[in-house]
C-alpha positions in Angstrom: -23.2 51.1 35.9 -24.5 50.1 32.3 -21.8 52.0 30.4 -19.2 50.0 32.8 -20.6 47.2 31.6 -21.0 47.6 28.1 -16.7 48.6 28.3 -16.1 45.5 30.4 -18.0 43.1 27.8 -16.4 45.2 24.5 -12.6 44.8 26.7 -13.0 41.1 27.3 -13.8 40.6 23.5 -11.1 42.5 22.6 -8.9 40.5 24.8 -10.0 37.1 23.7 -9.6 38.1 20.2 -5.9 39.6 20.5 -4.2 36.6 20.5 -5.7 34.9 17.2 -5.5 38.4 15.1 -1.6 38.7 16.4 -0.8 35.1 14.9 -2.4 35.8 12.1 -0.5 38.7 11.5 2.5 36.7 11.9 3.0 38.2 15.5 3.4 36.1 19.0 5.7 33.0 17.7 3.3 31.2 15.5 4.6 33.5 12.2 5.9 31.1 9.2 8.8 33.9 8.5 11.0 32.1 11.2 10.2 28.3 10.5 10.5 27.0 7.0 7.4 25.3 5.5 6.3 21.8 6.5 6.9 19.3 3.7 3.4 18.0 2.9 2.5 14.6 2.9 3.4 12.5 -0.4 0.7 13.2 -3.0 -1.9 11.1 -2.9 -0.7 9.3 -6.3 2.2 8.6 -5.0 1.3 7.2 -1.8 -1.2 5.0 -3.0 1.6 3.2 -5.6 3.8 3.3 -2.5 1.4 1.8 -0.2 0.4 -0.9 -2.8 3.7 -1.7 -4.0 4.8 -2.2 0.2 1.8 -5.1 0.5 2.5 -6.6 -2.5 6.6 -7.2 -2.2 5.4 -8.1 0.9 3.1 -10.8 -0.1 5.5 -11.7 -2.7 8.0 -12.3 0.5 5.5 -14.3 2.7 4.8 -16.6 -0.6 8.8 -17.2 -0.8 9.1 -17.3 2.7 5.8 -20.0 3.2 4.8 -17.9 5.7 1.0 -18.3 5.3 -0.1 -15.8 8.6 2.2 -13.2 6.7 0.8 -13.5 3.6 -2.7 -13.4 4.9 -2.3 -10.1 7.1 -1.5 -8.6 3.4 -5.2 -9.3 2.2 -8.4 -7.5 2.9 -10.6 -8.9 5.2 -12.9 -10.0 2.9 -10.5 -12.1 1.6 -9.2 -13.9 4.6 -12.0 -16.9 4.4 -11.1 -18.1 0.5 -7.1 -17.8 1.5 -8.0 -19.7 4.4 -9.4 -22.4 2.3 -7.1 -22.4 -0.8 -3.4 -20.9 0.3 -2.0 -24.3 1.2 -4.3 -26.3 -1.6 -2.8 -28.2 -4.4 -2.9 -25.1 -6.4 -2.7 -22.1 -3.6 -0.2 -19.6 -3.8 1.3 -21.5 -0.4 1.0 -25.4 -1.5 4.5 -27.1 0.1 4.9 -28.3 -3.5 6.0 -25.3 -4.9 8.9 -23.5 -4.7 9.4 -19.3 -5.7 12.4 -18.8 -6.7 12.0 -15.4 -8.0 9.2 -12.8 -7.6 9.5 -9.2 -8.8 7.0 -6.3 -9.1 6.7 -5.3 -12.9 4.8 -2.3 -12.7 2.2 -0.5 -10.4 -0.7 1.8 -12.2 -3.8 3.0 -11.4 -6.9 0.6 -12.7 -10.9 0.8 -11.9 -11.0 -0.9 -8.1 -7.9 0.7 -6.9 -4.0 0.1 -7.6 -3.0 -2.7 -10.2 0.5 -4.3 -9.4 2.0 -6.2 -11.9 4.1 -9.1 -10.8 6.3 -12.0 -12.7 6.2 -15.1 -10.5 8.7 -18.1 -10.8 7.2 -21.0 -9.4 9.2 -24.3 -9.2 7.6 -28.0 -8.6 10.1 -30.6 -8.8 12.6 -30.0 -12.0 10.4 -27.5 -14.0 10.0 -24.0 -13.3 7.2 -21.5 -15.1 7.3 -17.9 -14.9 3.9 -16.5 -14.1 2.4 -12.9 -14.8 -0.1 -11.3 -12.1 -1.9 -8.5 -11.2 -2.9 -7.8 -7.5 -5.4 -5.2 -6.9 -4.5 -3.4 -4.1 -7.1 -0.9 -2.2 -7.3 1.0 0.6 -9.6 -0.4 3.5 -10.8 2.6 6.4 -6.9 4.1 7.3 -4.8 1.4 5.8 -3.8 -0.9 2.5 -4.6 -4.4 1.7 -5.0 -6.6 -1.3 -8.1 -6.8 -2.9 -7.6 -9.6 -5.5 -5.7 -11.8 -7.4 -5.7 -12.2 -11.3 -3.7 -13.7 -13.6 -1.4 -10.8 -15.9 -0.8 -9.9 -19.4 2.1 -12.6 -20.4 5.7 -10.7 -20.8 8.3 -10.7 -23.6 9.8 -14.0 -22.2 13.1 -15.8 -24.1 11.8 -19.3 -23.8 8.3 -20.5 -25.6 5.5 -20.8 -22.9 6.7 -19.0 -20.2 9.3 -22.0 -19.0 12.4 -21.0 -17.9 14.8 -23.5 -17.5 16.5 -25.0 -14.4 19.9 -25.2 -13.6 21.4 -29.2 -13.3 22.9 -29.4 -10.5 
C-alpha cells in the first residue's frame, strides 16, 4: 500500500505542476506568440511631467475661472490650511480684484522636491496688467499628484520694461 501511495502523492504533483510548466512553455493559451505585447505604462519621466503639467493647467484654470474649491483640490493637503486663509486675500492668487487674462505653462523639468512647472501669469487689476513668472512644485502624494508649492520664477525675455504689458483701450 506504501508504494501506492508514494505514486499517488508523486501523480498529484505532477498534475498540479502541468499546468504552470505548459504556460510557460508557451502551451495552453497563455503563450505571447498569439497576442502582441502589452504597451507598458508611460515611463515614469514622462508620467510624472504629465501628471504635473495636468494639475498645474488645472490650477491655472480654476485661478481664471475664480473657482477657489477647484483650485484647492489641485494642492496637497498640507497646503489646504494657508490657501484657505490667503486664496481670496488682497494678494491671493483668487482676490476678486484680479483678473487672469492669460496663463500658460512655460516649461516642466525635474527639480530637488519633485516636478518644477514654470508658468507666465497675466494678472490684471483695474487698467494695468503685469505678467508674472512662477514655478509650482508639483509631487506625488500616496497614488496621486498634487501641488506642493508656490514660488515666484525666473523673469522671461519680455518686450515691455518690468514685466507690464499693456492693455488694450477700449
Amino acid at each position: 500500500m506504501r508504494p501506492t501511495h508514494r505514486k499517488l502523492a508523486a501523480t498529484a504533483a505532477g498534475l498540479v505542476l502541468l499546468p504552470v510548466a505548459l504556460v510557460g512553455c508557451g502551451i495552453g493559451g497563455g503563450g505571447a506568440k498569439d497576442e502582441p505585447a502589452a504597451k507598458p505604462a508611460r515611463a515614469p519621466a514622462e508620467e510624472a511631467a504629465a501628471r504635473s503639467r495636468e494639475r498645474v493647467q488645472a490650477y491655472l484654470d480654476a485661478m481664471a475661472a475664480k473657482d477657489v474649491a477647484a483650485g484647492r483640490s489641485q494642492l496637497c493637503a498640507l497646503l489646504h490650511d494657508g490657501f484657505d486663509l490667503g486664496a481670496t486675500g488682497p494678494n491671493g492668487d483668487f482676490a476678486d480684484h484680479f483678473q487672469v487674462p492669460e496663463a500658460a505653462i512655460t516649461d516642466v523639468r525635474s527639480g530637488p522636491l519633485g516636478q518644477e512647472v514654470s508658468v507666465s501669469v497675466s494678472v490684471s487689476a483695474g487698467k494695468r496688467t503685469v505678467a508674472r513668472p512662477l514655478v509650482f512644485t508639483v509631487t506625488r502624494d500616496g497614488s496621486d499628484w498634487c501641488i506642493a508649492g508656490e514660488a515666484p520664477g525666473s523673469p522671461v525675455a519680455s518686450p515691455t520694461p518690468g514685466g507690464v504689458v499693456p492693455t488694450p483701450a477700449s
